[in-house]
PQR file with spaces between the fields and no chain letter, atoms N, CA, C, O and H, PARSE charges and radii, in Angstrom:
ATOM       1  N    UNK     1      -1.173   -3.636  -61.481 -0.4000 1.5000
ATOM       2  CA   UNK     1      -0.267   -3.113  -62.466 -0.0000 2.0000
ATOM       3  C    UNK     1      -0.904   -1.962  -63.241  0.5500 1.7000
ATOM       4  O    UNK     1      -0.262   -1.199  -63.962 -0.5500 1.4000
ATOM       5  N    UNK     2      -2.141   -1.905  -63.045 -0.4000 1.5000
ATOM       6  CA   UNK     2      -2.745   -0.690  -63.651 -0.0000 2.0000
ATOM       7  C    UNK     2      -1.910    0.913  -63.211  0.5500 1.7000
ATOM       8  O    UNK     2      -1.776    1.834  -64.016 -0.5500 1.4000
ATOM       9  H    UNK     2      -2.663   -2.525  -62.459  0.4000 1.0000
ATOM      10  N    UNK     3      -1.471    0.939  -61.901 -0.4000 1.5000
ATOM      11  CA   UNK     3      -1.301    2.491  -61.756 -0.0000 2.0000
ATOM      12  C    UNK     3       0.585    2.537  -61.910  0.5500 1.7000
ATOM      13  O    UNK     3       1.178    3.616  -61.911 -0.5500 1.4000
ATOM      14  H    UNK     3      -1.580    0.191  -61.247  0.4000 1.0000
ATOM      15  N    UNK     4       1.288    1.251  -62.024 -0.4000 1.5000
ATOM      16  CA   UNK     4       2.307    0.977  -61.663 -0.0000 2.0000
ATOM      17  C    UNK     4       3.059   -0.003  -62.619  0.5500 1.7000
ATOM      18  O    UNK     4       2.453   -1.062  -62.778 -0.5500 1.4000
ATOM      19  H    UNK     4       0.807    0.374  -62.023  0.4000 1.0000
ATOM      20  N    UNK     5       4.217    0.107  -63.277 -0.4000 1.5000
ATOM      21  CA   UNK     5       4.546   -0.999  -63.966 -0.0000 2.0000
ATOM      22  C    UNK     5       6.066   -1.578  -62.495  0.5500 1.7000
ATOM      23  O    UNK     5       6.932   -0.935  -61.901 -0.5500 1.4000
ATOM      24  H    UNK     5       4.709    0.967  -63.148  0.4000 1.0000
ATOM      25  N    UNK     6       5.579   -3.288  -62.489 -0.4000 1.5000
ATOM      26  CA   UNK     6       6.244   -3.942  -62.226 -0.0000 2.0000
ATOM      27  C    UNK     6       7.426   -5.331  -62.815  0.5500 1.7000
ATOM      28  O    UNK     6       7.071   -6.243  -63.563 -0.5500 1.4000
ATOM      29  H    UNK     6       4.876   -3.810  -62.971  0.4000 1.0000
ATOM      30  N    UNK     7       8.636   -5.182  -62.325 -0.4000 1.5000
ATOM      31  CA   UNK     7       9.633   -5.982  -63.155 -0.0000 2.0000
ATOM      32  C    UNK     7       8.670   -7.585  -62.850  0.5500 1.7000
ATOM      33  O    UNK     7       8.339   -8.257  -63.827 -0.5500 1.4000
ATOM      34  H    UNK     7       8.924   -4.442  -61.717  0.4000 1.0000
ATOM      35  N    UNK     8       8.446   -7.868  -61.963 -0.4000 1.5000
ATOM      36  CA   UNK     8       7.962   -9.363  -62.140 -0.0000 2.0000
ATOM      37  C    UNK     8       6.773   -9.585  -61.439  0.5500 1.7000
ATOM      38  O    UNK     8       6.475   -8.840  -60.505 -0.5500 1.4000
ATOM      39  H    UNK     8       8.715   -7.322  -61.169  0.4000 1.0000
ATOM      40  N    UNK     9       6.010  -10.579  -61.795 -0.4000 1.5000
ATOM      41  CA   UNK     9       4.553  -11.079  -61.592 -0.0000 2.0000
ATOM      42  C    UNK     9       4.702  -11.124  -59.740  0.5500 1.7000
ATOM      43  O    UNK     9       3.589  -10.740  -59.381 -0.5500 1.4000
ATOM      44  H    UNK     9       6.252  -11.183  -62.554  0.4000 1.0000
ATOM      45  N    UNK    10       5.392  -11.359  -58.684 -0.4000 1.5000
ATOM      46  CA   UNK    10       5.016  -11.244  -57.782 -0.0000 2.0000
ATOM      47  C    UNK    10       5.039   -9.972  -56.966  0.5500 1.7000
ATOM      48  O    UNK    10       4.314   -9.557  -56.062 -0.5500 1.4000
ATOM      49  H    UNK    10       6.296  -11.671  -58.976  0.4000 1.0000
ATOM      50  N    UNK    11       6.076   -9.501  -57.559 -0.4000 1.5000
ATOM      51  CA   UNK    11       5.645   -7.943  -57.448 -0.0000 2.0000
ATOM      52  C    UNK    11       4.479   -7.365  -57.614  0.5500 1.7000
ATOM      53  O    UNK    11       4.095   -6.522  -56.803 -0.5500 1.4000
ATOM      54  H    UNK    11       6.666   -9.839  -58.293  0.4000 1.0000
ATOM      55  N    UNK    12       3.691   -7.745  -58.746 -0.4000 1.5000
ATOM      56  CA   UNK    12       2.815   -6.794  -59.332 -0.0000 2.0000
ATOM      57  C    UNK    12       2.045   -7.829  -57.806  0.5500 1.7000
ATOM      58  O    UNK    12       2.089   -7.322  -56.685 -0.5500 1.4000
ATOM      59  H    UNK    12       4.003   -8.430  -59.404  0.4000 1.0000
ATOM      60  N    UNK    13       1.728   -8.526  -57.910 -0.4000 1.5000
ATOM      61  CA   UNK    13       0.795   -9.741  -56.885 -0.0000 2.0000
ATOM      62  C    UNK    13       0.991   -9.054  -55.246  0.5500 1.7000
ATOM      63  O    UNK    13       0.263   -9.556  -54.389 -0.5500 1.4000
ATOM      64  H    UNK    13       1.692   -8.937  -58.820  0.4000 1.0000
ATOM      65  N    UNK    14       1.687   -8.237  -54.923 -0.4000 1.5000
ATOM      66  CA   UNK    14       1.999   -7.914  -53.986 -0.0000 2.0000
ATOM      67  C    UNK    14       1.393   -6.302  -53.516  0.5500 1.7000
ATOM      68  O    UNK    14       0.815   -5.931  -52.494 -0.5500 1.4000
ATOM      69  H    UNK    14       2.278   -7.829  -55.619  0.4000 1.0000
ATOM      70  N    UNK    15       1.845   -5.520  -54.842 -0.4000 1.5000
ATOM      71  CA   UNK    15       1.301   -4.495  -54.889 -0.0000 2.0000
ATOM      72  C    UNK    15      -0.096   -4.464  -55.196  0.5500 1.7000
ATOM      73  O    UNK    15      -0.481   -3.386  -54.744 -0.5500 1.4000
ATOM      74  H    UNK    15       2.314   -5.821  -55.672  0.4000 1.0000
ATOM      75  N    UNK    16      -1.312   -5.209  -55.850 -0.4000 1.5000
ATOM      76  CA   UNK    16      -2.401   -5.457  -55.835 -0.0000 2.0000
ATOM      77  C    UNK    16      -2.701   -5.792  -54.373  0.5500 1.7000
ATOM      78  O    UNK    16      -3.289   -5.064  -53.574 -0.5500 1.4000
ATOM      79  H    UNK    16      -0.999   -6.085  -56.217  0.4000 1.0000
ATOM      80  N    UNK    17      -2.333   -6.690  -54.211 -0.4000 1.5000
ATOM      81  CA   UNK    17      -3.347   -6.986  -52.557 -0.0000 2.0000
ATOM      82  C    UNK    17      -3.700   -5.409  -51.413  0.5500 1.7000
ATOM      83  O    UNK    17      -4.572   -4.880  -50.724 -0.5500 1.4000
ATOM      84  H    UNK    17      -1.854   -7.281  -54.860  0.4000 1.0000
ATOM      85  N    UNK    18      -2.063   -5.236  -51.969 -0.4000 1.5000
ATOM      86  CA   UNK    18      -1.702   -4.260  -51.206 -0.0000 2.0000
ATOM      87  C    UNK    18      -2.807   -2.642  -51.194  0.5500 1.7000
ATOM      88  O    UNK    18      -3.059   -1.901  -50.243 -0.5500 1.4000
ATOM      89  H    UNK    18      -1.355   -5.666  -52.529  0.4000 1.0000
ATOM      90  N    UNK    19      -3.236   -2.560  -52.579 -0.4000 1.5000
ATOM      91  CA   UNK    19      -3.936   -1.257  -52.466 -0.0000 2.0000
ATOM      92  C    UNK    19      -5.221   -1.805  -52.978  0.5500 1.7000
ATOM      93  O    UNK    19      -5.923   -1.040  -53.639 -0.5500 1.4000
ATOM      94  H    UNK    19      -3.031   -3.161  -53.351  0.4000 1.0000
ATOM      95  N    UNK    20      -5.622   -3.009  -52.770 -0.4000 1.5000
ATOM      96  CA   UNK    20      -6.984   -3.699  -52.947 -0.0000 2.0000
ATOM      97  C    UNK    20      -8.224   -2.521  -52.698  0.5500 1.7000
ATOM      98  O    UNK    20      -8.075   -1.668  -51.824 -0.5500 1.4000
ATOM      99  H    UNK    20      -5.051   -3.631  -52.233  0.4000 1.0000
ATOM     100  N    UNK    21      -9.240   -2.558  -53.402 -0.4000 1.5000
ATOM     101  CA   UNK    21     -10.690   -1.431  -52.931 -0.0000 2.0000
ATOM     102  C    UNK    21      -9.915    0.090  -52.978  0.5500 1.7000
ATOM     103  O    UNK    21     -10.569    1.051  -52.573 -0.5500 1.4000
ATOM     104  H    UNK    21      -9.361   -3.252  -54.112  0.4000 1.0000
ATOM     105  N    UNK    22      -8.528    0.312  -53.468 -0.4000 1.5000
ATOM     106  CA   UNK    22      -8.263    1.721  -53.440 -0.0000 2.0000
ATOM     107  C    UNK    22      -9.148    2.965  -54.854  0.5500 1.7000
ATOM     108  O    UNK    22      -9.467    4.154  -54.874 -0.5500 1.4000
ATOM     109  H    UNK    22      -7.997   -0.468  -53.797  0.4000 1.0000
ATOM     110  N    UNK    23      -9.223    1.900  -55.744 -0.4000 1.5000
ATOM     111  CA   UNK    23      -9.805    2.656  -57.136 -0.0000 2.0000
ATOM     112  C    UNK    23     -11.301    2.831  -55.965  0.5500 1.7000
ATOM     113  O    UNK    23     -11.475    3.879  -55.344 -0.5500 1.4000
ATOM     114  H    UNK    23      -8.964    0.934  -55.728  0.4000 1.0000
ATOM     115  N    UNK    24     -11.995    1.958  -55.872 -0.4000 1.5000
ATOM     116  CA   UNK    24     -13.281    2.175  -55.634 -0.0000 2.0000
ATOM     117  C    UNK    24     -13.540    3.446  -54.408  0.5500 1.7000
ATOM     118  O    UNK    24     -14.422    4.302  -54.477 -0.5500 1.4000
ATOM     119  H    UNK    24     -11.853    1.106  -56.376  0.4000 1.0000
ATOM     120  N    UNK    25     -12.510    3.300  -53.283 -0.4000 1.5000
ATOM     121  CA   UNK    25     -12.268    4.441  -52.494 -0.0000 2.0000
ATOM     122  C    UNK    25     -12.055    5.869  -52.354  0.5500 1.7000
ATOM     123  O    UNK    25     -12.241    6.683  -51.449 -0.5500 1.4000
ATOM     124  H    UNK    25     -11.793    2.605  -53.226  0.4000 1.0000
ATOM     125  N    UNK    26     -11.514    5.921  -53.781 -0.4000 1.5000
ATOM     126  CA   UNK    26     -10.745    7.016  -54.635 -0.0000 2.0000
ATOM     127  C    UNK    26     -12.147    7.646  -55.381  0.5500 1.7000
ATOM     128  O    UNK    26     -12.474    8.791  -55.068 -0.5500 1.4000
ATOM     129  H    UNK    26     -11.363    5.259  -54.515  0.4000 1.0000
ATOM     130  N    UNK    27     -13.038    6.829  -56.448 -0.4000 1.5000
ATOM     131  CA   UNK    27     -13.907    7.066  -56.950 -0.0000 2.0000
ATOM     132  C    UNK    27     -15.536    7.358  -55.758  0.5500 1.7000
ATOM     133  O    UNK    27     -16.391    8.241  -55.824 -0.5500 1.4000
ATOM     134  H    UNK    27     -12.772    5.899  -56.701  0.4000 1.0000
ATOM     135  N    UNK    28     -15.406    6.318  -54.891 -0.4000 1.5000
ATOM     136  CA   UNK    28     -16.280    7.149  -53.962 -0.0000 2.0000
ATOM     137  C    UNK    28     -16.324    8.877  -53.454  0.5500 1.7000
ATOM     138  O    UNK    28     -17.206    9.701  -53.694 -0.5500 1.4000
ATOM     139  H    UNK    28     -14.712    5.601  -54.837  0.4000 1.0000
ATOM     140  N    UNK    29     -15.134    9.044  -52.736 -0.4000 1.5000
ATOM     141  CA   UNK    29     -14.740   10.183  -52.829 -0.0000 2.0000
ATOM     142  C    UNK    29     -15.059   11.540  -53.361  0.5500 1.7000
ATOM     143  O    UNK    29     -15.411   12.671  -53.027 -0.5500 1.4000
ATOM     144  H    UNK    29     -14.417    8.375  -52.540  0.4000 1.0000
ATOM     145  N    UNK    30     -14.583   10.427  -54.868 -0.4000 1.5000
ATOM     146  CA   UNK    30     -14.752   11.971  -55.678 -0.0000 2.0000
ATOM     147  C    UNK    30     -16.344   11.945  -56.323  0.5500 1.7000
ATOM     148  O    UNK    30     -16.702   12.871  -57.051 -0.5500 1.4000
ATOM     149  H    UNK    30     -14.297    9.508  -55.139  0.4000 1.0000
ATOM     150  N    UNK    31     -17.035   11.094  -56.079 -0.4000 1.5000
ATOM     151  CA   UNK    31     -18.798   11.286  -56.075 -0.0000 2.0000
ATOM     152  C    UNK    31     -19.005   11.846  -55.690  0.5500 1.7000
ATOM     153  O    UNK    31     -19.666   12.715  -56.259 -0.5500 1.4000
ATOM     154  H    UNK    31     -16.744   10.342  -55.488  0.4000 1.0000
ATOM     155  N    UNK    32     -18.637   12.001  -54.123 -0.4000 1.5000
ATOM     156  CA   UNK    32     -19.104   12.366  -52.525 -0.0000 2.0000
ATOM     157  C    UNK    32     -18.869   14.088  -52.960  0.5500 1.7000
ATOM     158  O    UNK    32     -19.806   14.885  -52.992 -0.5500 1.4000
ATOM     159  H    UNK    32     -18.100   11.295  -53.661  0.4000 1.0000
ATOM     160  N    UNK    33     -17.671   14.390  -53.225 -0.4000 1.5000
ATOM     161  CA   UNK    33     -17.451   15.973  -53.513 -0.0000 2.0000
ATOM     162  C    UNK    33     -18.550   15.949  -54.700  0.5500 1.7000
ATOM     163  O    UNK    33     -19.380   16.850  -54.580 -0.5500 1.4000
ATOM     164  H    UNK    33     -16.910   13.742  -53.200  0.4000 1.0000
ATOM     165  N    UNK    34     -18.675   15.354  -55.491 -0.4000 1.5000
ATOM     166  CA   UNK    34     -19.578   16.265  -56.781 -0.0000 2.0000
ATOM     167  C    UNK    34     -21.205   15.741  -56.524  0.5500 1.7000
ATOM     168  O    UNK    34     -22.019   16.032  -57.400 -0.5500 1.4000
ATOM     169  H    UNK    34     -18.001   14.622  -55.588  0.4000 1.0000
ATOM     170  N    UNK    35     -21.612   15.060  -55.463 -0.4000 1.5000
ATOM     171  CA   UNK    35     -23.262   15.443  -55.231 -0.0000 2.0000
ATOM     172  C    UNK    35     -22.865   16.622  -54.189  0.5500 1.7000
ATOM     173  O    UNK    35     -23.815   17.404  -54.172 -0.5500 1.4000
ATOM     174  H    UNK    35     -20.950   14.824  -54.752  0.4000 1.0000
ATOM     175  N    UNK    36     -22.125   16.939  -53.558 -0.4000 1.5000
ATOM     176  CA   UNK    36     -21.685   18.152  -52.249 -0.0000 2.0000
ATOM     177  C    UNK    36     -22.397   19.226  -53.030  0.5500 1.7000
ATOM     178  O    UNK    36     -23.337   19.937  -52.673 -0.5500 1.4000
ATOM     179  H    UNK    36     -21.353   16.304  -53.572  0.4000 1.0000
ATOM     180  N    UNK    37     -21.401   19.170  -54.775 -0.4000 1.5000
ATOM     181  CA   UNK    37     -21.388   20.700  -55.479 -0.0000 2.0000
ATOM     182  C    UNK    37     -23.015   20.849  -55.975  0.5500 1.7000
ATOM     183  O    UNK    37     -23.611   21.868  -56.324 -0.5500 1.4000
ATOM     184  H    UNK    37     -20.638   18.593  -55.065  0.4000 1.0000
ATOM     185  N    UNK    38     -23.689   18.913  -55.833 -0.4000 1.5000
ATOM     186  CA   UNK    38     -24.523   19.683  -56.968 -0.0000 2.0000
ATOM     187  C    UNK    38     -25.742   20.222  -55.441  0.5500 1.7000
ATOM     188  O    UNK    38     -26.845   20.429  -55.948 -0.5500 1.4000
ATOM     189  H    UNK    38     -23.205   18.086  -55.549  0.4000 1.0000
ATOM     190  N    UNK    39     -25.788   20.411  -54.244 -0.4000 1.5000
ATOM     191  CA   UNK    39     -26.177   20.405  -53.664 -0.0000 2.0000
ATOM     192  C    UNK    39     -26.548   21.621  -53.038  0.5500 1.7000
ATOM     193  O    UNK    39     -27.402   21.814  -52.173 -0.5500 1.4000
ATOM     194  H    UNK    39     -24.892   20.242  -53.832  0.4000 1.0000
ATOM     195  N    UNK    40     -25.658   22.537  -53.692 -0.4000 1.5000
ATOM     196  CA   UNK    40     -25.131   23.911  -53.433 -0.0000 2.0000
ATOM     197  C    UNK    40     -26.294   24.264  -54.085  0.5500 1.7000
ATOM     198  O    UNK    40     -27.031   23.432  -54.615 -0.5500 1.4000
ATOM     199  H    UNK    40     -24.964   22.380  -54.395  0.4000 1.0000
ATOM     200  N    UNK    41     -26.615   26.127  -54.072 -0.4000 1.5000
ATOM     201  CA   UNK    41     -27.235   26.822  -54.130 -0.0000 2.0000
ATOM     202  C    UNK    41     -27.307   27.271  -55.441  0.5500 1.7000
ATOM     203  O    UNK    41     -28.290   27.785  -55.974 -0.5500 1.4000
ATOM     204  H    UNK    41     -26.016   26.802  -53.642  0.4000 1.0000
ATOM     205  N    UNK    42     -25.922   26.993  -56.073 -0.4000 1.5000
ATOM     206  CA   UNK    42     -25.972   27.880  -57.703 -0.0000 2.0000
ATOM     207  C    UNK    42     -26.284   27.113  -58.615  0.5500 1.7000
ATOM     208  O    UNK    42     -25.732   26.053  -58.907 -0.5500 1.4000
ATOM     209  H    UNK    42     -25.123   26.575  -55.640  0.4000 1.0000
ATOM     210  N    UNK    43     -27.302   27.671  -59.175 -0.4000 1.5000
ATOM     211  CA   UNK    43     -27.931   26.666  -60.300 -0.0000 2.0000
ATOM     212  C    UNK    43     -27.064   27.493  -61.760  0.5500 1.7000
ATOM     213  O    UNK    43     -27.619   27.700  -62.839 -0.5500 1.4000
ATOM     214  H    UNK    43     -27.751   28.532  -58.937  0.4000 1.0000
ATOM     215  N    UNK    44     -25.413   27.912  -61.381 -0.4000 1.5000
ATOM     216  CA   UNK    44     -24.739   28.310  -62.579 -0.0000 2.0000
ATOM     217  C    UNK    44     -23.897   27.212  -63.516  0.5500 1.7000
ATOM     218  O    UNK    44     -23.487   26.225  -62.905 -0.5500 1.4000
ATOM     219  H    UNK    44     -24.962   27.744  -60.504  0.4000 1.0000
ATOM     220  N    UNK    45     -23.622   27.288  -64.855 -0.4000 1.5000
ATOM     221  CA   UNK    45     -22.935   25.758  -65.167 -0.0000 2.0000
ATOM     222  C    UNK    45     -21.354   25.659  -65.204  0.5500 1.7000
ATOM     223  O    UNK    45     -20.789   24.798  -65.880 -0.5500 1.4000
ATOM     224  H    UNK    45     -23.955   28.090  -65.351  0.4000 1.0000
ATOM     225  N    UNK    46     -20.602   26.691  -64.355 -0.4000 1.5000
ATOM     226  CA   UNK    46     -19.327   26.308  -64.446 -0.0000 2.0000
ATOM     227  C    UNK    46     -19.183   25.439  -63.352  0.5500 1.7000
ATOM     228  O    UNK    46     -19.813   25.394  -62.295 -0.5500 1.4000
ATOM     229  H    UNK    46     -21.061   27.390  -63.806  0.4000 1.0000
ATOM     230  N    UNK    47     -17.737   24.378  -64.008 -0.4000 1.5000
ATOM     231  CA   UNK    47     -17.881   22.904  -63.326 -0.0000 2.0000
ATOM     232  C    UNK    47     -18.198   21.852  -64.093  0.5500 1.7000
ATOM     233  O    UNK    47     -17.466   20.895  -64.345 -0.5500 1.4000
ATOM     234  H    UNK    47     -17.225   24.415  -64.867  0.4000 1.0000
ATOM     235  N    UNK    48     -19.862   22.132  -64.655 -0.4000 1.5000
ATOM     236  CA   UNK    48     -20.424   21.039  -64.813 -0.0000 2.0000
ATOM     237  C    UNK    48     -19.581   20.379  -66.399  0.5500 1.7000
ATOM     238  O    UNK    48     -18.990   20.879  -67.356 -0.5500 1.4000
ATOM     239  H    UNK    48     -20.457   22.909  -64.451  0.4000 1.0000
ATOM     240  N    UNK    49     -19.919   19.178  -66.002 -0.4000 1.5000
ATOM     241  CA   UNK    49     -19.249   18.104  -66.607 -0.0000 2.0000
ATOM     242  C    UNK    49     -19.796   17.693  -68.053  0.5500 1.7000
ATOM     243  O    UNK    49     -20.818   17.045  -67.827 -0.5500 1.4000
ATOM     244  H    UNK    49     -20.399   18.772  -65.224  0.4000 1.0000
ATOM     245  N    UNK    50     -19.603   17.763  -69.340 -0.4000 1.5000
ATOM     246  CA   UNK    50     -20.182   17.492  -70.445 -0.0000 2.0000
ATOM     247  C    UNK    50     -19.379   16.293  -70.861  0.5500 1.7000
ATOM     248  O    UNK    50     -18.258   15.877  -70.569 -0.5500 1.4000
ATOM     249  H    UNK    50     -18.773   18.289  -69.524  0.4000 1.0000
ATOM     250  N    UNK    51     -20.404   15.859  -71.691 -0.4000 1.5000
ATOM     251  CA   UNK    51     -19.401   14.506  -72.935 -0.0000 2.0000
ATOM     252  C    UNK    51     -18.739   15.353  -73.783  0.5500 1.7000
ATOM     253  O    UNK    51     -19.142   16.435  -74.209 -0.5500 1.4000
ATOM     254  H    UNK    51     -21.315   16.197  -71.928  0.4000 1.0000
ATOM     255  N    UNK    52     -17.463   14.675  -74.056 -0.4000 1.5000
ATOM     256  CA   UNK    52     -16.932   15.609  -75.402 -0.0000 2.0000
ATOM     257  C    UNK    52     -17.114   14.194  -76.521  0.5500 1.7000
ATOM     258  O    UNK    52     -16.926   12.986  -76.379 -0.5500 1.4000
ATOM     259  H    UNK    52     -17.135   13.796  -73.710  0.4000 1.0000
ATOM     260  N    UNK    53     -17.782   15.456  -78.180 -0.4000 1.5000
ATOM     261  CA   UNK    53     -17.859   14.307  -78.920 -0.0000 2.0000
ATOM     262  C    UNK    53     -16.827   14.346  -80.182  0.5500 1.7000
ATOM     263  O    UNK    53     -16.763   13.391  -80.957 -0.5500 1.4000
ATOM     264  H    UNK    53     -17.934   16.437  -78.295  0.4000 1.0000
């Protein structure tokens, strides 16, 4: 139910199984592209990622 609101509990139970390991798949991914970038040649800082405080 996190990416999705469902009318009833077996719904939501259905759609979970269903995209089970997808967050973690999704977040692999997008690791995989940003060690790619940091891997590259330009030691320039657009891109790079800061905390905002």
């Amino acid at each position: 139910m996190a990416r999705v609101g469902h009318d009833n509990v077996r719904a939501a139970m259905i759609y979970q199984h269903a995209v089970r390991g997808a967050d973690e798949a999704i977040t692999n991914a997008i690791d995989r592209q940003l060690e790619a970038r940091d891997d590259d040649d330009d030691k320039g800082t657009a891109g790079v990622l800061v905390t905002a405080e």
